[in-house]
C-alpha positions, 0 to 999 in steps of 0.5 A: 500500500502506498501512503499519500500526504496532502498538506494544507488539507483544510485549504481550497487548493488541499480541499480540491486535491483530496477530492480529485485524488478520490473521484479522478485518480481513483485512489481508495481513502484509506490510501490517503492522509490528509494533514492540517495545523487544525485537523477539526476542519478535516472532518468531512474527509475523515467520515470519509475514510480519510486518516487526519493528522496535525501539521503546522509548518512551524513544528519541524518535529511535528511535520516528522511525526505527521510524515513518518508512514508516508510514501509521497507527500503534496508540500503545498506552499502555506498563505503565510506572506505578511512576515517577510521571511516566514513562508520560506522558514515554514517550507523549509521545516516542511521538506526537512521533515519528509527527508527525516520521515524517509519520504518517497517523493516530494511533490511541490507548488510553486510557480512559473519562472521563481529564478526571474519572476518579479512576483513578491513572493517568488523567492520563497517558491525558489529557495523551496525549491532550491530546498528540495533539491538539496535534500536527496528526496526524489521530486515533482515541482509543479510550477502552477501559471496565474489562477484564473480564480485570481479575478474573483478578487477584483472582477466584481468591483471592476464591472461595478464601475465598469473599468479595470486598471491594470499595469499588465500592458501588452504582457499574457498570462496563460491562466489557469484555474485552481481546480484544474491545479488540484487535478494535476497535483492530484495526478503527480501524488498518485503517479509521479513522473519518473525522477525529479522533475520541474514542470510548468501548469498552464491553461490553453491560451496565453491572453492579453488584459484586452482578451480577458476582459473580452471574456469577462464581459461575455460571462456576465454581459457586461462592458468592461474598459481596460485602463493601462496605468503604471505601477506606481498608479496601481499601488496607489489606487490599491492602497486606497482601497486599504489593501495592506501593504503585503497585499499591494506589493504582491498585487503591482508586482504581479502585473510587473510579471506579465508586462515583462513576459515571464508569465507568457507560457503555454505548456502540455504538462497538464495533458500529460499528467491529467489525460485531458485538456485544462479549462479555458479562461472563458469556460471558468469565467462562464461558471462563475457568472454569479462571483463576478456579478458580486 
């Protein structure tokens, strides 16, 4: 029997994996253990046959009792952005605990291009990655593309008004969605390419601001003006909406990225871990007509 691991589980991503680890990739619930610093919130999955177990990514020794029995461990990065320097100290304790565990085989979010990227938190999915592949454990990095549910955030206030300021310029983003994120990750747990391997998820087109907003208006039938205005703009029109500041720098710096290309990447890596085709931009949008309505 092998043994496979989602941290994060109480998460929407984790959430997400669970469930296609089950319905898509066919793996029996006793195969699986599902992991959070709060196991209480794991409570669906464990009517389901589904072990829980505790694990805060501040506890390297916690991690180690949680990681000890498995097989293959998902590592998804934690939402701990606030605290320069957290996040990577977390992921760190994390993959030191699946060495010291005698796991397997990691599997890793990160994102596209963490060596270049102008995203705040790129550093942390470098050096986690950096970790990884110091540690002698066997890998999977899956460089998840832009989520396409990103524009749930913003979406809604801008129909409301009826433009979107954006400091992207004429960059793309091949989107993806968070569901289809859970799939791939879910894929690679059951059934790891062989080896170590970084490999980059991306939806089927790379868009431009202009052809986004196209699709955002036909989901809900409504005009939507793209404003291009610079970085500086954006960060100040944010920070008037009382975004804290960790939230605005990860925000401008996320559309410095697109404007400078390294977002710009349309690969296969879904297809061949998945056997299907991943959502386009247009297709999720239109199942979410009700979000972007507000």
């Amino acid at each position: 029997m092998t043994r496979l691991l989602v941290t994060g589980a109480a998460g929407q991503l984790g959430r997400a994996v669970l469930h296609h680890l089950v319905q898509t990739s066919k793996v029996a619930p006793g195969d699986i253990v599902a992991a959070s610093r709060d196991p209480q919130k794991l409570a669906e999955f464990a009517a389901a046959g589904i072990e829980t177990r505790a694990a805060d990514f501040d506890d390297e020794a916690g991690l180690v009792k949680a990681f000890t029995g498995i097989d293959r461990v998902l590592i998804i990065s934690t939402d701990e952005l606030a605290t320069p320097g957290k996040r990577i100290a977390q992921h760190r304790n994390a993959v030191a605990a699946a060495a010291k565990a005698d796991v397997k085989h990691i599997i890793y979010t990160s994102m596209p291009n963490p060596d270049k990227s102008l995203v705040s938190f790129a550093p942390d999915h470098l050096g986690t990655e950096e970790a990884i592949k110091a540690s002698g454990v066997p890998y999977t990095i899956l460089r998840n593309s832009w989520y396409g549910d990103n524009y749930l955030m913003s979406m809604p206030h801008n129909l409301q008004v009826g433009r979107w300021y954006t400091a992207t310029g004429a960059g793309k983003v091949a989107n993806i969605s968070r569901d289809d994120c859970a799939r791939a990750a879910a894929a690679a747990l059951a059934n790891p390419p062989a080896g170590s391997q970084t490999l980059t998820l991306t939806g089927p087109e790379s868009l431009s601001a202009e052809d986004i907003a196209t699709r955002v208006s036909k989901a809900v039938g409504k005009p939507l003006e793209v404003v291009h205005v610079t970085d500086e703009q954006l960060s100040h029109g944010l920070t008037g909406a009382s975004l804290p500041p960790f939230v605005v720098e990860m925000l401008v710096s996320a559309d410095a990225n697109i404007r400078a290309g390294n977002f710009d990447l349309l690969t296969d890596t879904f297809e061949k871990l998945t056997g299907s085709k991943p959502q386009s931009l247009g297709a999720y949008l239109e199942t979410q007509k009700a979000a972007l309505s507000g």
